[in-house]
N, C-alpha and C positions, 0 to 999 in steps of 0.2 A: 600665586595669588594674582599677579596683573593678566595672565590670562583670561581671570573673568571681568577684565575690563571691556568695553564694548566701543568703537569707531570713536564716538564722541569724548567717550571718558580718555582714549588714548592721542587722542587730538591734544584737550587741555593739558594732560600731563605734559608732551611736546609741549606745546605753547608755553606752559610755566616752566621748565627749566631752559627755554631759550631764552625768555625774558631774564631771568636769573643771571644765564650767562652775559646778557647783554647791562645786564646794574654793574656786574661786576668791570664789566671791560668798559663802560661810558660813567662808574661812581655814581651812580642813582639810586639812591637807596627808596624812594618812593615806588622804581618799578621793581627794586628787589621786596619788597611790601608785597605788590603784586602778583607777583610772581610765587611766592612764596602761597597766597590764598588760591590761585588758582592751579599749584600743583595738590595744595590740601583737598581741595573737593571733591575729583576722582579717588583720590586714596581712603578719604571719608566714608562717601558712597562704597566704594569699594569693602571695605570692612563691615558697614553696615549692613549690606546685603548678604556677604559671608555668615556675619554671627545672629542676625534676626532668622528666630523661627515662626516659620507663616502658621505652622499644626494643617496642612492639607494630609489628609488619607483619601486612601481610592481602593475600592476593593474590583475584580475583575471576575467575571464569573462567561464560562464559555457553554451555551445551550443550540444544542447536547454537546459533548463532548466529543462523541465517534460520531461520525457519519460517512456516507459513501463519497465516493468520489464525482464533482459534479455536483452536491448535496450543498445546500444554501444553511449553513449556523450562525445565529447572533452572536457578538460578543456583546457585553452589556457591563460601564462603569459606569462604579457609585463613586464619586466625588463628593470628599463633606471638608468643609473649611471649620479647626478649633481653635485656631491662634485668634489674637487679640487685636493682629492688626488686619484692614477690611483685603483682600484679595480681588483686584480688579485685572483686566486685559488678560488672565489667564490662557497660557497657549500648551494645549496637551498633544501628543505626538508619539503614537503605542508602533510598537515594533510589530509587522508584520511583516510573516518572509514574502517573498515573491510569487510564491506559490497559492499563495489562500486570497491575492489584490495587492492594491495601494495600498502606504501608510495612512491610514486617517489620522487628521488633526483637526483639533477641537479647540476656540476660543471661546472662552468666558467673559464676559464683561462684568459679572459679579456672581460672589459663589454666598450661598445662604449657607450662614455656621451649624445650623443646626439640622434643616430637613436634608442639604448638601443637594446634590441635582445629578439626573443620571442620565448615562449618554449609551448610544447605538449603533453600532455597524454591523454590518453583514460581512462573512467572508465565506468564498466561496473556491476549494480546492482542486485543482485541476489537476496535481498528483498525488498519486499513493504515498503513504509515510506518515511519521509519527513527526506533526509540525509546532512550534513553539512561539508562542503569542505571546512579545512585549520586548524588555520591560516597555511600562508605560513613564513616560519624562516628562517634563517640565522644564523651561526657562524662566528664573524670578529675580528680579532685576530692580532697582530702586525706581523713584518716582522722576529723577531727572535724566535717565535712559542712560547712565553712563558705567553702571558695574551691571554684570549678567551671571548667573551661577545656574546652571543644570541641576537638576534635582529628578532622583527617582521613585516614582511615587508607588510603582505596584510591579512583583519579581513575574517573571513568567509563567504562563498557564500553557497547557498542552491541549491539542486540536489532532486525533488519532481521522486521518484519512484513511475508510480504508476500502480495498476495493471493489467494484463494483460486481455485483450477485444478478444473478440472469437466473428465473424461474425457469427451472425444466419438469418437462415430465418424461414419467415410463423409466423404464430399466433394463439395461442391454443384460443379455442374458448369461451372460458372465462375470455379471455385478452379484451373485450370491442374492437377487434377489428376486427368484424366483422364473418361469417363462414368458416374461415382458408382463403379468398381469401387476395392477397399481398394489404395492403393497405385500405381495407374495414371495413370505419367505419358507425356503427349504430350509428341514431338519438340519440338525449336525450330525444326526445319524441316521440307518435306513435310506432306503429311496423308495419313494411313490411311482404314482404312474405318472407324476408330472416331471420327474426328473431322469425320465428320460432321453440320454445322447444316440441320436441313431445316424446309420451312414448306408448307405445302398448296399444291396445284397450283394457276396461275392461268393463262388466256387470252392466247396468245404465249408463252409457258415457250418453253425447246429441252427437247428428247423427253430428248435426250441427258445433261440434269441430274438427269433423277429417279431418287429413291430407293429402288432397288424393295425392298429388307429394309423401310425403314418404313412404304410405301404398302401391303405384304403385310400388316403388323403393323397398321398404323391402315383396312386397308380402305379406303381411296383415297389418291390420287396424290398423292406429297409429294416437293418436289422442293430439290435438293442448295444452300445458300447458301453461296457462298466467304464465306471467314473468312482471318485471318492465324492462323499457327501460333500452341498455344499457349506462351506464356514459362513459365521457371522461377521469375523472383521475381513477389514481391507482396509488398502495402503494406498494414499494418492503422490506419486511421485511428481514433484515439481522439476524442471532441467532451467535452473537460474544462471546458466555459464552467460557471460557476455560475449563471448565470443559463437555464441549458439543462437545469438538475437540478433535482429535490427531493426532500426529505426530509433530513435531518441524521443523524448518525455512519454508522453501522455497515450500515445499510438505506438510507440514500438512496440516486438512482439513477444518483448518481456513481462509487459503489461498484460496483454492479452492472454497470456498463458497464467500470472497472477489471478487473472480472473475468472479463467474457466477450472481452473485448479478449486478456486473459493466456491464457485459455482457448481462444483462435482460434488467437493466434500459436502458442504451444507443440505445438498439436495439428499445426501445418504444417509446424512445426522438427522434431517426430519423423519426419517421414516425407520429410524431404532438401529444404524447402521453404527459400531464402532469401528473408527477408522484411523490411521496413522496420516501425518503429512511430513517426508521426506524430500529432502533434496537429491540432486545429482549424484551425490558421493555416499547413499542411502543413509547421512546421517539425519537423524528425527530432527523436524521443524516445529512438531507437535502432536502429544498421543494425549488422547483421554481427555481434552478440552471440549469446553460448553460451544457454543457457536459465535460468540465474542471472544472465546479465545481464541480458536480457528483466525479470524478474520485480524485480530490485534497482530497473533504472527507474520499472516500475510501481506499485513501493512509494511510490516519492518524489512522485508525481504528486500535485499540489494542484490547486484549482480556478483556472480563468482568470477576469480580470475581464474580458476580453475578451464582449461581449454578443450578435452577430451572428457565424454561420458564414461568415466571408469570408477568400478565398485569394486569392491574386494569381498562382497555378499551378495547375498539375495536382498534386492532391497523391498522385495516386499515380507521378509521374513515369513516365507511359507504361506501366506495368507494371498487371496483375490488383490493383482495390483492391478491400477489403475494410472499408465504415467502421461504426463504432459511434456511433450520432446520440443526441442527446437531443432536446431542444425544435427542432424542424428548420420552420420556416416553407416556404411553397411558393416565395415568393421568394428563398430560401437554398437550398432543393434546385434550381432553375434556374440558377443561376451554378456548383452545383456541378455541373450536369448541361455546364455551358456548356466548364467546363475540362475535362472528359475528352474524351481524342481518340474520333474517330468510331470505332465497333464496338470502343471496350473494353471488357473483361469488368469490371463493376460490382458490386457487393455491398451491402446495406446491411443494419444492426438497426435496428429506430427502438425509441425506448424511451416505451411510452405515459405521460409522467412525470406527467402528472393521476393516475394509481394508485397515485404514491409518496406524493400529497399530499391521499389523502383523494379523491378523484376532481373536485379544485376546479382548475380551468383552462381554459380555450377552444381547448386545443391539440387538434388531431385528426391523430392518426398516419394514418388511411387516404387523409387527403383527401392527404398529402405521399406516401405510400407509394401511391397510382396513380398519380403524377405522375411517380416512380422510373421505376416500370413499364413504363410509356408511353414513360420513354425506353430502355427495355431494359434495367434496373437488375435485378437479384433480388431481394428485398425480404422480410422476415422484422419482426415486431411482438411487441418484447417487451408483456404486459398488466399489470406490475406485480410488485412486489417479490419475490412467490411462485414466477415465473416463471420454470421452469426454463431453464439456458443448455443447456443438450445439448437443449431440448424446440425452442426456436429455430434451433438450429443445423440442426436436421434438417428443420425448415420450407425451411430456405435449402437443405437437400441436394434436398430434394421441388420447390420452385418454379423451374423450369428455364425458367422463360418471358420471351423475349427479346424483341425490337423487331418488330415487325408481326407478332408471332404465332410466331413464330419458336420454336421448341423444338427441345432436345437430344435426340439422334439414341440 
């Protein structure tokens, strides 16, 4: 209880039991009198401010609730005063992390009982994650400043950060969706003449396989590769190891892979694409969500302490994968070359993460990304922080080059 006394009230209390001590040892019972009223008053106030209810409510409401990252939301409280006694010098002070701004605080000089009065800030979130807003407090305190009691006037609200979505266009041609045209999907079954895998003529060929639209178009003989039809789903592999990233907050190239992963998936969900979102160790982040689910997961994502890319599967479970690598050793891209079945369509970003950290590391994206290659991967090289995701994406629509030369038709 004397905790919520405040500078002043812990003065007088001092004061009056020195006075006290000094009746007793000089026999003055007048400044024991004294003494006695001025250790009463802070203990008075003190109780009275404990046990008087003001009736403040406050309701908090967060618009919108999700937004991207960089993305500006109100918060907005209602304050209404129902107790009996008037509520003046009101000082409110809502928790906000560090991440969404300053604490704002708010004084009142008077609160109306009835219409109550409503207040505004902006917060505006600089990292991804699922952020918590309040509580909101109060200090109320008697009229002669000397007891103070905290009071909580509204529990926390949620503020879903999540991150940020880069428009792309086209579709690299071992997205299952079609030969780069907008929209163009292949059967699950049969093939057309657009699905077409052709590779240059060799010695022994049958006559019967060649391509004559592409050997027209390339000026020699290129001749037709069977394939399996393509599927409808696909898998975006996310690689969240921290030890596979750098840089810290808002620009490391954990972040960045967060986002072009969001910015893959979403762009395949507009256009009728079911897709999985897997982590490193290919267990599922997310199957069969709407596009606010996608992005809710993506919010939540932390780094693994997980150290090496190792699966004990296919992580794209048979279907078109699509991964986003960080620090990818040539040893890790071979086991991952090793799980996917023969002639599946493959994907990769690698992210050169020496450009996240200053250009200090021994990793080399090209030596792992010809190693892709080589097994018929598609392969795409983010070069650091700057690095546009729609400028990569479109590398991956441009590099159509499969296992022994192989090119989309």
């Amino acid at each position: 209880m004397l905790s919520g006394l405040t500078i002043r009230g812990r003065c007088l209390l001092a004061a009056g039991v020195a006075a006290a001590a000094c009746s007793l040892v000089l026999d003055e019972r007048d400044l024991l009198r004294v003494s006695v009223f001025v250790v009463a008053l802070p203990l008075l106030a003190l109780l009275l401010s404990a046990s008087t209810r003001f009736g403040i409510t406050a309701e908090r409401r967060v618009l919108p609730d999700r937004v991207e990252v960089g993305t500006e939301a109100q918060v907005r409280l209602r304050i209404t005063g129902s107790g009996r006694l008037p509520v003046g010098g009101l000082v409110l002070e809502d928790g906000v992390p560090h991440a969404l701004g300053g604490r704002p605080r708010f004084r009142l000089d008077a609160l109306p009982r009835r219409e109550g009065t409503v207040l505004e800030y902006p917060v505006l979130p600089s990292l991804r994650g699922v952020h918590h807003i309040g509580p909101l407090r109060t200090r109320i305190g008697d009229p002669f400043g000397m007891a103070e009691f905290e009071r909580e006037l509204a529990d926390r609200s949620r503020l879903i950060a999540v991150p940020q979505v880069v428009e792309l266009t086209g579709f690299p041609a071992a997205a299952g969706m079609g030969s780069g045209g907008e929209g163009t999907t292949r059967q699950r079954a049969g093939h057309g003449d657009d699905d077409a895998m052709v590779r240059q003529y060799r010695h022994g060929d049958d006559i019967r396989r060649v391509h004559w639209k592409s050997s027209a178009r390339r000026d020699e003989l290129m001749v037709r590769v069977e394939e399996r039809p393509w599927h409808g789903d696909l898998t975006v592999l996310l690689d969240r190891r921290s030890a596979a990233h750098r840089g810290s907050g808002a620009r490391s190239s954990l972040e960045w892979a967060v986002s072009a992963a969001a910015s893959i998936a979403l762009h395949l969900q507009r256009h009728g694409r079911t897709l999985r979102l897997v982590t490193e160790d290919a267990e599922p982040l997310a199957s069969g969500l709407d596009q606010d689910g996608v992005l809710d997961a993506l919010a939540a994502v932390r780094g693994s302490a997980q150290r090496d890319l190792v699966c004990t599967r296919d992580p794209g479970a048979g279907h078109e994968l699509i991964a986003v690598l960080g620090e990818t050793t040539p040893a890790a891209a071979t086991e991952l070359v090793k799980l996917r079945p023969q002639g599946s369509r493959s994907l990769a970003v690698l992210l050169d993460v020496a450009a996240w950290n200053g250009g200090e590391g021994g990793f080399d994206p090209e030596r792992t990304a010809r190693q892709l290659r080589a097994a018929g991967w598609t392969v795409a090289v983010a070069r650091g922080p700057r690095t546009s995701i729609a400028d990569v994406w479109r590398d991956l629509c441009l590099d159509h080059t499969g296992p022994e030369g192989v090119v989309a038709s």
